[in-house]
MOPAC internal coordinates of N, CA, C and O (Angstrom, degrees):
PM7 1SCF
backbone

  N    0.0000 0     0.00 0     0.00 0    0    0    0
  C    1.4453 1     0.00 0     0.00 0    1    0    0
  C    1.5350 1   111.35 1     0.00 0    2    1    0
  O    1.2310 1   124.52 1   118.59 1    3    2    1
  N    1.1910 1   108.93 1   -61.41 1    3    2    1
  C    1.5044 1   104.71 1   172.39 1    5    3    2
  C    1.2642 1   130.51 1   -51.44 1    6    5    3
  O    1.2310 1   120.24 1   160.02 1    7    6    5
  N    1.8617 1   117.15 1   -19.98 1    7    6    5
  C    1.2768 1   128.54 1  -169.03 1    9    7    6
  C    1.9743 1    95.48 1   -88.40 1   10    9    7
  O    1.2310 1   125.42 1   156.39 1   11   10    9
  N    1.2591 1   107.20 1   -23.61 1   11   10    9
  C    1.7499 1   103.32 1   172.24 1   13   11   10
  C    1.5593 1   102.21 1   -76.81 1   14   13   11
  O    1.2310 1   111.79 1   133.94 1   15   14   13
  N    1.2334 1   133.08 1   -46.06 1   15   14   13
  C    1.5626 1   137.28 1   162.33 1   17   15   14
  C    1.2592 1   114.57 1   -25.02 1   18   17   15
  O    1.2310 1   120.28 1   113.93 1   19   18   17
  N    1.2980 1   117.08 1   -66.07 1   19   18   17
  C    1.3722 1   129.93 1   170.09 1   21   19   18
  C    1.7384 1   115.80 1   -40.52 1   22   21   19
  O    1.2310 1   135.53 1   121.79 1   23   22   21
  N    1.4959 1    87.55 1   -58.21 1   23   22   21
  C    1.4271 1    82.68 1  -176.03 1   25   23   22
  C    1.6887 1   140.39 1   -67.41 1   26   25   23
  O    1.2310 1   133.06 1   149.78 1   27   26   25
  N    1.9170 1    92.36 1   -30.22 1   27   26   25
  C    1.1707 1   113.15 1   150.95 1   29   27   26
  C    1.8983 1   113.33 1   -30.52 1   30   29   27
  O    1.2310 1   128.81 1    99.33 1   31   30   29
  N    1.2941 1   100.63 1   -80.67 1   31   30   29
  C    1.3459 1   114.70 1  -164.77 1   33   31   30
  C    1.4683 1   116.95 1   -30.80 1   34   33   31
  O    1.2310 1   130.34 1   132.34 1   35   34   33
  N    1.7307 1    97.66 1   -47.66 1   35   34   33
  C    1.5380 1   114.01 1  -164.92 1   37   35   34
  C    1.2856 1    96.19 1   -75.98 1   38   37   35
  O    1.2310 1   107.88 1   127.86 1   39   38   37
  N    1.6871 1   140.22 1   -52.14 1   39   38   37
  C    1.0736 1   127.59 1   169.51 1   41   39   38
  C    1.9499 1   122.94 1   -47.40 1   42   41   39
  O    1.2310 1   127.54 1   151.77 1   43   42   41
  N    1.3428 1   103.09 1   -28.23 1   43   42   41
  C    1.3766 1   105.56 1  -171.05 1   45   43   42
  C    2.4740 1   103.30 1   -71.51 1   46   45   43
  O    1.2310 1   137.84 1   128.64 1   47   46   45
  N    1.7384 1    83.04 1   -51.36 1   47   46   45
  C    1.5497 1    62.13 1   149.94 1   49   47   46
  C    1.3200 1   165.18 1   172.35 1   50   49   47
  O    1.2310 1   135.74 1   -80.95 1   51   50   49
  N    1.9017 1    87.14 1    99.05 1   51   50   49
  C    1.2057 1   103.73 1   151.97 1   53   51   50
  C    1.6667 1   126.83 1   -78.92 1   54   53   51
  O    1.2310 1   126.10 1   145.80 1   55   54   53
  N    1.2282 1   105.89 1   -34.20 1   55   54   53
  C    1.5013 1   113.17 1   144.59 1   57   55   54
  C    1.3438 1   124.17 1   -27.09 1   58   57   55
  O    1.2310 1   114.16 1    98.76 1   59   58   57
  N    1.1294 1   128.67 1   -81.24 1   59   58   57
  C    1.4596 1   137.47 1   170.60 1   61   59   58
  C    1.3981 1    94.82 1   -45.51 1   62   61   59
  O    1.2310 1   107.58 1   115.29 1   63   62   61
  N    1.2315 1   140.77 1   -64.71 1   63   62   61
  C    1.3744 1   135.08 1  -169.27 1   65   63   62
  C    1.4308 1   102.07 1   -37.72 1   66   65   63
  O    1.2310 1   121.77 1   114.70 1   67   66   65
  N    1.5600 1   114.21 1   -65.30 1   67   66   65
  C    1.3063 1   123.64 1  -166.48 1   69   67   66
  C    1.2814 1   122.49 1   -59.87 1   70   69   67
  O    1.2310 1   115.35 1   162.38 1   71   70   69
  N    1.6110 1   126.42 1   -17.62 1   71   70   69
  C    1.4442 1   131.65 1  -177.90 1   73   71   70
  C    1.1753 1    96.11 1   -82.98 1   74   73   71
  O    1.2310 1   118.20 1   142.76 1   75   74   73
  N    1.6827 1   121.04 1   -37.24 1   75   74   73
  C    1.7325 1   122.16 1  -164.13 1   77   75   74
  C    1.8979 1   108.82 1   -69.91 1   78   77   75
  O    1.2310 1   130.87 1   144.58 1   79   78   77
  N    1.5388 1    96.62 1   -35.42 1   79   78   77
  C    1.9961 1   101.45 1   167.02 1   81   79   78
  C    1.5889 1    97.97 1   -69.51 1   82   81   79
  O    1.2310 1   118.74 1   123.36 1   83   82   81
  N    0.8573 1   120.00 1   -56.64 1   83   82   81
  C    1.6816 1   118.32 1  -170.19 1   85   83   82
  C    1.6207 1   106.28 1   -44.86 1   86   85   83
  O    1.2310 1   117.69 1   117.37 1   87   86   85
  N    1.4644 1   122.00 1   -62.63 1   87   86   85
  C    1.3970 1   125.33 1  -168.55 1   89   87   86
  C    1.6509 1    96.66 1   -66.60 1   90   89   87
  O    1.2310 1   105.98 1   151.71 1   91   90   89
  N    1.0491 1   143.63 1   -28.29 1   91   90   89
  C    1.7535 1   152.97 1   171.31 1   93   91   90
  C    1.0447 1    86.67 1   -67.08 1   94   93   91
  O    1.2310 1   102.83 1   112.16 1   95   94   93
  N    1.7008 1   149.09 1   -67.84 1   95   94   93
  C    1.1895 1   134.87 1  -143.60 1   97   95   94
  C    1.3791 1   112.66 1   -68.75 1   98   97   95
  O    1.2310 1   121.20 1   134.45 1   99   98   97
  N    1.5096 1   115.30 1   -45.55 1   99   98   97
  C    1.7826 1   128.23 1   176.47 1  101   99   98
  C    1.8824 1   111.08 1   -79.76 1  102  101   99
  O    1.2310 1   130.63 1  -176.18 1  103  102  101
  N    1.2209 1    97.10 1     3.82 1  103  102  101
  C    1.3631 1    89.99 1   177.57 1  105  103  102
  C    1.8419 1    96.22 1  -106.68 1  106  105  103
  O    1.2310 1   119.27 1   154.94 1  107  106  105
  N    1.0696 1   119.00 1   -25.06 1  107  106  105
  C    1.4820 1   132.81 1   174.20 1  109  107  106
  C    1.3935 1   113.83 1   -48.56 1  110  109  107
  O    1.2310 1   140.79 1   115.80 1  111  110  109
  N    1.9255 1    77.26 1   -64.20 1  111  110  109
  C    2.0730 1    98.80 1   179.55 1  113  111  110
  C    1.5986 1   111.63 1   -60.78 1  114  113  111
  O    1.2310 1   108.25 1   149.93 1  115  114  113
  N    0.9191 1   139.56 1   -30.07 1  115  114  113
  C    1.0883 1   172.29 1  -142.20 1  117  115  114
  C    1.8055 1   104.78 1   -85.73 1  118  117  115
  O    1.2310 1   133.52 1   124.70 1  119  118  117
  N    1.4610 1    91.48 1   -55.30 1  119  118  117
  C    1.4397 1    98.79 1   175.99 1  121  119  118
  C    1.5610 1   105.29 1  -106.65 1  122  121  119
  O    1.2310 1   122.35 1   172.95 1  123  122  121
  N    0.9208 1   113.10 1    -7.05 1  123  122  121
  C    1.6578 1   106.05 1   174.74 1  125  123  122
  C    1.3917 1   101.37 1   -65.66 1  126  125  123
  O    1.2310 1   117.53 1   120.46 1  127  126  125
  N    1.5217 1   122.30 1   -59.54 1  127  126  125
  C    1.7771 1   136.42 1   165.56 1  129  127  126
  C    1.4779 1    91.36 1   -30.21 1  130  129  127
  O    1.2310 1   106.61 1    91.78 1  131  130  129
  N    0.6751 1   142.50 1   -88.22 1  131  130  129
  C    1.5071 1   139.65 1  -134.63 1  133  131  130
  C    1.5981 1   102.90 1   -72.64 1  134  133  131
  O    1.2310 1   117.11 1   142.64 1  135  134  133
  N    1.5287 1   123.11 1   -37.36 1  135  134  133
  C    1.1154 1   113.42 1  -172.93 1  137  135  134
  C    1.6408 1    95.89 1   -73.66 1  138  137  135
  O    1.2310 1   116.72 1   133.11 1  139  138  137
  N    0.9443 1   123.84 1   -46.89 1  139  138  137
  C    1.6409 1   125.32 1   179.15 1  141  139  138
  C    1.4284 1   132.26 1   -54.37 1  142  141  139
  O    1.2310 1   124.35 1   164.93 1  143  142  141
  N    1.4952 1   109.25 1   -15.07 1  143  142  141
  C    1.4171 1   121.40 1   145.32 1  145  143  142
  C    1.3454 1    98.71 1   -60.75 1  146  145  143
  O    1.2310 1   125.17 1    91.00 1  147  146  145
  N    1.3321 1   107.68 1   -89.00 1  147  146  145
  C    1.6417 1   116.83 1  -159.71 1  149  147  146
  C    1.1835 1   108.50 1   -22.87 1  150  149  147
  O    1.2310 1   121.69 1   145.29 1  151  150  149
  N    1.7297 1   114.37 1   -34.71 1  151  150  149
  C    1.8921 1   110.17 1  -165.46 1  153  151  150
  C    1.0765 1    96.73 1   -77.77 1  154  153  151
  O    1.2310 1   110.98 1   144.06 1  155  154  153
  N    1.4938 1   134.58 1   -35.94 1  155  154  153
  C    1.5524 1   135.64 1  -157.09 1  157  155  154
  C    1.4487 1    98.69 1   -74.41 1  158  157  155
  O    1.2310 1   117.37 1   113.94 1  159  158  157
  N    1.6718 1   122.60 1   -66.06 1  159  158  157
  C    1.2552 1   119.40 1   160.43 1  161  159  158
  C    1.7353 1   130.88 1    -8.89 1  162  161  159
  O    1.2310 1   132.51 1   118.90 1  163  162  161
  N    1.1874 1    93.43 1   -61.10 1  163  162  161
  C    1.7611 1   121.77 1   175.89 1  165  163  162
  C    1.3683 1   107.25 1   -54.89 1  166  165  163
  O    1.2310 1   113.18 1   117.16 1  167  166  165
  N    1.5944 1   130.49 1   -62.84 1  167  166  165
  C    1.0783 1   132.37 1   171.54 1  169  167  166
  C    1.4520 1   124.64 1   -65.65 1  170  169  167
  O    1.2310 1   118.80 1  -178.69 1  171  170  169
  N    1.1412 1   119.89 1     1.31 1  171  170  169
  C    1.6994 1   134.08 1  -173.79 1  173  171  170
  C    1.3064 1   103.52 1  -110.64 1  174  173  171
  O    1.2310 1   110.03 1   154.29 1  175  174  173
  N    1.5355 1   136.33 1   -25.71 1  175  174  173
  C    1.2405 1   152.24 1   166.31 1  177  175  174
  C    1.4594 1   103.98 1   -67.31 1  178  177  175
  O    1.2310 1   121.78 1   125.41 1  179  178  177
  N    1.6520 1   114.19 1   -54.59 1  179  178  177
  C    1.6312 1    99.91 1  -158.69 1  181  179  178
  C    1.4923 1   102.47 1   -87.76 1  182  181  179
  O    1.2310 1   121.05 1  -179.87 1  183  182  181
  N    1.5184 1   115.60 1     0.13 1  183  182  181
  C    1.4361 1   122.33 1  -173.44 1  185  183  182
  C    1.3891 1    96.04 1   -76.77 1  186  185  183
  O    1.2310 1   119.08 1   129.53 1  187  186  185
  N    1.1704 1   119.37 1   -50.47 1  187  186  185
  C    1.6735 1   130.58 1  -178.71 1  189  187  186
  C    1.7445 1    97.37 1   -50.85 1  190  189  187
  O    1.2310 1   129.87 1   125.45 1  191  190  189
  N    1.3711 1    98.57 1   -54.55 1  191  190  189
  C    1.6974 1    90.99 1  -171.45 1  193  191  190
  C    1.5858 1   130.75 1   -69.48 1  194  193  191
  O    1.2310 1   127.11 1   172.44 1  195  194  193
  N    1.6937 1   103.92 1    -7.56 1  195  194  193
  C    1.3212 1   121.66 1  -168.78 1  197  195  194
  C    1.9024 1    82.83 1   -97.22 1  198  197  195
  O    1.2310 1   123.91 1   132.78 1  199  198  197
  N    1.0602 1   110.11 1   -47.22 1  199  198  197
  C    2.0317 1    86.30 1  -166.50 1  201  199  198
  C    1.7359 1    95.33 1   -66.93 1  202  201  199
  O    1.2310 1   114.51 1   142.32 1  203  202  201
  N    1.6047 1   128.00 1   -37.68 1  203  202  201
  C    1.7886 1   112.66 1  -176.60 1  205  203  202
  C    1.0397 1   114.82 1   -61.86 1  206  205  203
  O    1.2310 1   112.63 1   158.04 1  207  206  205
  N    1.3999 1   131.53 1   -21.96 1  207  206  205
  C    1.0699 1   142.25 1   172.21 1  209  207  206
  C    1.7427 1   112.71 1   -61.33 1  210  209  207
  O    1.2310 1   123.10 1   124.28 1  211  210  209
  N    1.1204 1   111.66 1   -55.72 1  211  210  209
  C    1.6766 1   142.27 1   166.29 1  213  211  210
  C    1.5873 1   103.11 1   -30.16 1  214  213  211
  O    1.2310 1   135.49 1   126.38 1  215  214  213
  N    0.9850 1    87.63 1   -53.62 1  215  214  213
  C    2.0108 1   111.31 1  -155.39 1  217  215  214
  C    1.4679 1    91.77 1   -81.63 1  218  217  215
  O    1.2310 1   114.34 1   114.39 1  219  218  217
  N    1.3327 1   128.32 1   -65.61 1  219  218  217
  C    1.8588 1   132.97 1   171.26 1  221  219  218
  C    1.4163 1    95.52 1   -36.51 1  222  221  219
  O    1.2310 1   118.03 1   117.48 1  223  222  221
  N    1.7317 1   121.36 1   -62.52 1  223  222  221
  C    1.3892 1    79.49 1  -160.50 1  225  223  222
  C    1.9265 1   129.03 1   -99.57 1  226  225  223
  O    1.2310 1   132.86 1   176.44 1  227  226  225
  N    1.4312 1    92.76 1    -3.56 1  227  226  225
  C    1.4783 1    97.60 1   130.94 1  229  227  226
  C    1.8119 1   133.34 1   -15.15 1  230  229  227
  O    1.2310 1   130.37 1   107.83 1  231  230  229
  N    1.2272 1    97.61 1   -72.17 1  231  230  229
  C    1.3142 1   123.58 1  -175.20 1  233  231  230
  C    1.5245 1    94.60 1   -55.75 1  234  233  231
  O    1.2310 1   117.87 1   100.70 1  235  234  233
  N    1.3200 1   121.66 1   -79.30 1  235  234  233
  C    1.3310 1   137.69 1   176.71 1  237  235  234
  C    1.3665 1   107.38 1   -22.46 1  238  237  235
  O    1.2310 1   122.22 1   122.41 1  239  238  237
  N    1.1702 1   113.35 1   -57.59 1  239  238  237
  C    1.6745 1   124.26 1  -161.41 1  241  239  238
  C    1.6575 1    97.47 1   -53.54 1  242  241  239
  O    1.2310 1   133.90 1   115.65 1  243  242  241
  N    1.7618 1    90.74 1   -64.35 1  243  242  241
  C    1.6974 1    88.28 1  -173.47 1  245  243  242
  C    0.7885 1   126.49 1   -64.72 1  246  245  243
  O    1.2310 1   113.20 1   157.51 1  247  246  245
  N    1.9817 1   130.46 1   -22.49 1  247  246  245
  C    1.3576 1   131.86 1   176.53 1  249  247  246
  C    1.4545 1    93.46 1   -60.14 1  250  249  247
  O    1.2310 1   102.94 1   134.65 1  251  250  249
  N    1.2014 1   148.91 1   -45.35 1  251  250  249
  C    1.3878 1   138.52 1  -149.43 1  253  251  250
  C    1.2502 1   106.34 1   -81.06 1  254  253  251
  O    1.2310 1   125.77 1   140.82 1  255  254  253
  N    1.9510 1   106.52 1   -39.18 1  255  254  253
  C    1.6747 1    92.22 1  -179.57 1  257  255  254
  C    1.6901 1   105.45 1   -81.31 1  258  257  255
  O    1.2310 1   121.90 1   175.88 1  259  258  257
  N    1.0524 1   113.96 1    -4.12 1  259  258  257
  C    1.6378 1   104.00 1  -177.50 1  261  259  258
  C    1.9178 1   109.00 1   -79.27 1  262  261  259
  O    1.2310 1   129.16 1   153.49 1  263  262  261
  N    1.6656 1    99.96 1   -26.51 1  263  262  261
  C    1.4692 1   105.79 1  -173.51 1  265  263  262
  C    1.3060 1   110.89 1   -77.34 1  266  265  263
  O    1.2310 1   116.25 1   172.42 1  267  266  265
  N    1.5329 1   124.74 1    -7.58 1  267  266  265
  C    1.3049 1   135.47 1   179.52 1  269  267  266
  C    1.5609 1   123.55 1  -108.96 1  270  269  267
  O    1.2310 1   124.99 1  -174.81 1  271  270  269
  N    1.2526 1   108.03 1     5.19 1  271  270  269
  C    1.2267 1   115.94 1   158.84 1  273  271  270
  C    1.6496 1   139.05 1  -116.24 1  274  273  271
  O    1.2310 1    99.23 1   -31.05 1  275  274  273
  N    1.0956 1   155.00 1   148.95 1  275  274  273
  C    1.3375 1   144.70 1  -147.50 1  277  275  274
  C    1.5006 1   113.03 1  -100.48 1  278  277  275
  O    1.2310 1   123.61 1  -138.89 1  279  278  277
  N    2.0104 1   110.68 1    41.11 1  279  278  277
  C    1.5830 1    86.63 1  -168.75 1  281  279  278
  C    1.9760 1   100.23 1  -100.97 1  282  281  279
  O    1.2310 1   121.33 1    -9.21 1  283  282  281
  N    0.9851 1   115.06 1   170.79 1  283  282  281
  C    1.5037 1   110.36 1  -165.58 1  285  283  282
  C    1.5268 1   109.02 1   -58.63 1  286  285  283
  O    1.2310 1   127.48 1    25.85 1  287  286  285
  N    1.5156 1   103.22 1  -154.15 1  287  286  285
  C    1.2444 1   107.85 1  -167.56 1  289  287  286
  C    1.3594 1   117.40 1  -104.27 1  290  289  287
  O    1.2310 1   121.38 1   146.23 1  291  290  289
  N    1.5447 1   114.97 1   -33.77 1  291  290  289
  C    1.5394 1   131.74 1   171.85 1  293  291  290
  C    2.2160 1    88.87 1   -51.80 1  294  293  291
  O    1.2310 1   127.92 1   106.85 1  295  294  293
  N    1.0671 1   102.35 1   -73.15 1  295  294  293
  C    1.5703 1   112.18 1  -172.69 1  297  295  294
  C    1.6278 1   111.03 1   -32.49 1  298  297  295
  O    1.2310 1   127.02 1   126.73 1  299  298  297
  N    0.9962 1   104.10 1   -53.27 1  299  298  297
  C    1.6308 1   111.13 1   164.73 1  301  299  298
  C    1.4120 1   123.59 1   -50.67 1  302  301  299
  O    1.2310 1   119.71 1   115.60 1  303  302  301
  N    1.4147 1   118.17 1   -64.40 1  303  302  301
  C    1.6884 1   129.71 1  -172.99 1  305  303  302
  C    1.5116 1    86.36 1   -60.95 1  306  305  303
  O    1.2310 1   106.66 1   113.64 1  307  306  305
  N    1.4891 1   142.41 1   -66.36 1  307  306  305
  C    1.1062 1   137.64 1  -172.36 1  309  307  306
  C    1.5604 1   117.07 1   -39.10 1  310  309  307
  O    1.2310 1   119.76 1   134.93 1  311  310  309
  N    0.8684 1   118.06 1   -45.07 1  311  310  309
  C    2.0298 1   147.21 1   162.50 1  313  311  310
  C    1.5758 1    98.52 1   -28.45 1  314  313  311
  O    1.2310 1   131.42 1   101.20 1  315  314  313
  N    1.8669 1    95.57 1   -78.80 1  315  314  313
  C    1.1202 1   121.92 1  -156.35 1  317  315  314
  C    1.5951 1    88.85 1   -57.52 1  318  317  315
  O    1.2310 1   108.96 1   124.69 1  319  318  317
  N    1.2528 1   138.28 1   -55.31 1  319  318  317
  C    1.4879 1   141.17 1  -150.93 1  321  319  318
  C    1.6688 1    96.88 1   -86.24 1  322  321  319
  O    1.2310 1   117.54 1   169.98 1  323  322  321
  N    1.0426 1   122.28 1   -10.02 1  323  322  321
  C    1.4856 1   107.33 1   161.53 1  325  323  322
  C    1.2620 1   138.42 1   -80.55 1  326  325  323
  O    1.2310 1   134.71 1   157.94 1  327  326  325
  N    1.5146 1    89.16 1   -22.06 1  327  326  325
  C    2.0293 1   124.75 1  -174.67 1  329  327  326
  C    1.7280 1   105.19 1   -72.88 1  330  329  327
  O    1.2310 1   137.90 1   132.06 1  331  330  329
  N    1.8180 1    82.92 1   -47.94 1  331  330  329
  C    2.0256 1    88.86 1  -179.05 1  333  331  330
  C    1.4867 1    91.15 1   -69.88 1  334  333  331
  O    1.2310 1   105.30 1    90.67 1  335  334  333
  N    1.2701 1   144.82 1   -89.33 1  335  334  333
  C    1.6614 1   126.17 1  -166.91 1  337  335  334
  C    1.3125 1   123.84 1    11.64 1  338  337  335
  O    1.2310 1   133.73 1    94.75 1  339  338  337
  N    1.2585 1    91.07 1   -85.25 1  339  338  337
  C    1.7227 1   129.20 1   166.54 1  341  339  338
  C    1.1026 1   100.49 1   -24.12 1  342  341  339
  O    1.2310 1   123.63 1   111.93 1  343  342  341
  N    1.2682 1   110.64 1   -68.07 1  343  342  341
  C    1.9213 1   106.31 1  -167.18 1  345  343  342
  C    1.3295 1   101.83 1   -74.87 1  346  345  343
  O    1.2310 1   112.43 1   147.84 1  347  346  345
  N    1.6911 1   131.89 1   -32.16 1  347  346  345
  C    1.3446 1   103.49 1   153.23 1  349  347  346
  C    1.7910 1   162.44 1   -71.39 1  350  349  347
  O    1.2310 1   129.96 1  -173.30 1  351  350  349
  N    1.8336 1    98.39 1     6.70 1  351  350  349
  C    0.9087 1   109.11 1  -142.28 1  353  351  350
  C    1.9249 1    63.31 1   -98.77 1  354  353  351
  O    1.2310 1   118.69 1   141.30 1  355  354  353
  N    1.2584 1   120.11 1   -38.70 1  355  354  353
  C    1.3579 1   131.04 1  -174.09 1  357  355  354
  C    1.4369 1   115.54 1   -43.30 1  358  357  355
  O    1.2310 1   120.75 1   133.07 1  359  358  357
  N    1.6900 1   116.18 1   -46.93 1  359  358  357
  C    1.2500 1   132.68 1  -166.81 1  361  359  358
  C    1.2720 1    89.53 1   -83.57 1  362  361  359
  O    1.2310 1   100.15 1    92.62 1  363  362  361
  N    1.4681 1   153.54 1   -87.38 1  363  362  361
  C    1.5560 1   163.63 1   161.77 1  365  363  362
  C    1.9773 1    77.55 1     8.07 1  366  365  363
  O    1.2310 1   120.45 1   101.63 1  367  366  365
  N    1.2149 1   116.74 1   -78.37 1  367  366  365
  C    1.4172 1   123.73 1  -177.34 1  369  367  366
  C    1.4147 1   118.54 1   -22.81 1  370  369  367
  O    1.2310 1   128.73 1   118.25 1  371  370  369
  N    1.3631 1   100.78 1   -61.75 1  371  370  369
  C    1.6992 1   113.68 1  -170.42 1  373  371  370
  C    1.6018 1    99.66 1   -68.65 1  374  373  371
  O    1.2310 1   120.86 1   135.96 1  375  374  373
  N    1.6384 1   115.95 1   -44.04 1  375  374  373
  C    1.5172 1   114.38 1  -177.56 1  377  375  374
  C    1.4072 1   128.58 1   -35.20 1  378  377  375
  O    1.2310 1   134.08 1   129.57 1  379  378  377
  N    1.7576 1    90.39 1   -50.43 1  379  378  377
  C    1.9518 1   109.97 1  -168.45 1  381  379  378
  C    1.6039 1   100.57 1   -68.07 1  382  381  379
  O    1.2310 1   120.10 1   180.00 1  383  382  381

């Protein structure tokens, strides 16, 4: 009789043991989720910042080859006002 007592006990807890890993395990998972938003977040931010970045120096490039060549000034502002579009049609982009 006492040796079923015993056994009781030891089964009772490993039981308890096992709920106490279980409630650790979803409290673990729990924060693993959350940090893995945050990372995804994080990487969706610097992705945004890596194409404006893209697009600036874009911009740059051609302002430089446009500043090094002799075409007038109408030809240029026209240039320049196609570039701003562009970069707005980009931002409207990033918005949606």
């Amino acid at each position: 009789m006492s040796d079923l007592k015993s056994i009781a006990s030891s089964i009772e807890n490993k039981i308890e043991k096992l709920v106490d890993v279980h409630h650790k395990t979803k409290k673990e998972l729990s924060s693993l989720k959350t940090e893995n938003t945050h990372l995804t977040q994080t990487i969706d931010q610097q992705k945004k910042a890596i194409k404006d970045l893209e697009e600036k120096s874009k911009i740059l490039r051609l302002s430089k080859s446009l500043s090094t060549t002799n075409e007038n000034t109408t030809e240029l502002k026209l240039k320049i006002n196609e570039l701003i579009r562009e970069v707005d049609k980009c931002i409207s982009l990033l918005n949606k």
